[in-house]
C-alpha positions in Angstrom: -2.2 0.3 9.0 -4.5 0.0 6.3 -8.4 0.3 7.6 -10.1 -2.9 5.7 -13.0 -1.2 4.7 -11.4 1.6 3.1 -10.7 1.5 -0.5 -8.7 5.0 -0.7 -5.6 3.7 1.4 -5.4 0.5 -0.7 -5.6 2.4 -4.1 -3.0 5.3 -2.3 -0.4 2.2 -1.4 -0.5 0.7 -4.8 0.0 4.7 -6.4 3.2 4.4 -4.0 4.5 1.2 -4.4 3.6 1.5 -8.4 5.5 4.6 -8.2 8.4 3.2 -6.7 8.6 0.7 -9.9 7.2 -2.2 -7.4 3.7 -3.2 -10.1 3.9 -6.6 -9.3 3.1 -5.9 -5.2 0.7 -2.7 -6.2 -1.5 -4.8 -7.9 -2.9 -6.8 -4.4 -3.7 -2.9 -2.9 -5.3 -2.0 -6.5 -7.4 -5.1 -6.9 -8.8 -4.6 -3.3 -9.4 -0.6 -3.9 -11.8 -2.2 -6.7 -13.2 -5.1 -4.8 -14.2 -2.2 -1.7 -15.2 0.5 -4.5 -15.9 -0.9 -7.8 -18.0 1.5 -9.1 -15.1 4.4 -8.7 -13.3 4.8 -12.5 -9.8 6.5 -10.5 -9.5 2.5 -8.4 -10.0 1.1 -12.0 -7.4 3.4 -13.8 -5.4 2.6 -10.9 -5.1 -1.1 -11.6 -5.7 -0.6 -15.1 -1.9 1.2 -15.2 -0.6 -1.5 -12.7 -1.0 -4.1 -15.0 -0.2 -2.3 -18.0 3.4 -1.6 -16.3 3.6 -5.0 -15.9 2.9 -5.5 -19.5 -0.9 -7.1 -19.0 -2.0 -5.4 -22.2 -5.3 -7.4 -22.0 -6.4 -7.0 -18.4 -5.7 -2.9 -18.6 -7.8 -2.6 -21.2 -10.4 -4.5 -19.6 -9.9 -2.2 -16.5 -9.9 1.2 -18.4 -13.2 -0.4 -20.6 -14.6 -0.5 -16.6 -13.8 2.7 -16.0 -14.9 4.2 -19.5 -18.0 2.5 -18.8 -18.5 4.0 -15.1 -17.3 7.5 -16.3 -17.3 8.3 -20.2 -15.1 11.2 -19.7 -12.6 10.0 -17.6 -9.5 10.9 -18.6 -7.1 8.2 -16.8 -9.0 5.7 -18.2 -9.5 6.8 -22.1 -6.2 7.8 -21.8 -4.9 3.8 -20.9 -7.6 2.3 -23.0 -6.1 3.8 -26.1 -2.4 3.1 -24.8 -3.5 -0.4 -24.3 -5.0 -0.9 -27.8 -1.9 0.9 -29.2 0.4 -2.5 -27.2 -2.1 -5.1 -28.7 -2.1 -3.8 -32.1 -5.6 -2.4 -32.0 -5.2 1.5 -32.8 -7.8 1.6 -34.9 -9.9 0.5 -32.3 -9.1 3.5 -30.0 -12.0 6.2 -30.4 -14.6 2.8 -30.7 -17.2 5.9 -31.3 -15.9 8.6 -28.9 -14.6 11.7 -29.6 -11.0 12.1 -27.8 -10.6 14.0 -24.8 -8.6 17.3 -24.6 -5.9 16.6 -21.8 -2.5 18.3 -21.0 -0.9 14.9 -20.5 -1.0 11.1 -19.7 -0.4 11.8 -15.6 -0.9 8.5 -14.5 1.3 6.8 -17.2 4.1 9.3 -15.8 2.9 8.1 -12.6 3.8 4.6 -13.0 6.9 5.1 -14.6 6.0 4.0 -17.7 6.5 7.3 -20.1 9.1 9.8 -18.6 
C-alpha cells in the first residue's frame, strides 16, 4: 500500500509498471509523484519518459522543460528534452542555449524500454 502523502512510492510504481512496458497505467503513479512533489526534476523525468513511451512527444517535453527549469543540469531531463525535440522535428532546438551534458548513457530511456 501506497502511503498518500508520499510521492517516492508513487514515482517507484510507475518506474515498475513503466518498466514492465505498462506507460499507459504508470502515468496515474507519475502524475501524482508530481502533484505530491512538484518541485523534484527525477518525479518530472519520470513522467516526462512515461508519456514519451506512449508517444506524447509534446507533453514530455513539457515535463523535461519542468525539470530543466527546477534543475539545469539534470541529466534525465536534458537528456528527454532533446529526445523529445528530436520526435517533433525540433533538433535544432535542442541546446536552446545550454551547453550539453557529459553522460555515459540515456538510463531512463533504457529504463522504459524505449532504446535497448
Amino acid at each position: 500500500h501506497l502511503d498518500p502523502g508520499e510521492g517516492f512510492g508513487h514515482y517507484t510504481l510507475a518506474n515498475v509498471l513503466a518498466q514492465r512496458k505498462r506507460a499507459d497505467e504508470a502515468e496515474g503513479p507519475a502524475r501524482e509523484a508530481v502533484r505530491l512533489d512538484p518541485e523534484n526534476p527525477r518525479y518530472r523525468a519520470s513522467l516526462g519518459w512515461v508519456l514519451f513511451a506512449q508517444r506524447r512527444w509534446t507533453e514530455s517535453l513539457d515535463a523535461a522543460d519542468e525539470g530543466v527549469r527546477l534543475d539545469a543540469e539534470h541529466v534525465d531531463c536534458t537528456n528527454l528534452r532533446a529526445m523529445s525535440l528530436v520526435r517533433l522535428g525540433r533538433k535544432d532546438d535542442r541546446s536552446h542555449g545550454r551547453k550539453p551534458l557529459q553522460s555515459t548513457g540515456c538510463r531512463s530511456s533504457k529504463m522504459y524500454g524505449i532504446i535497448s
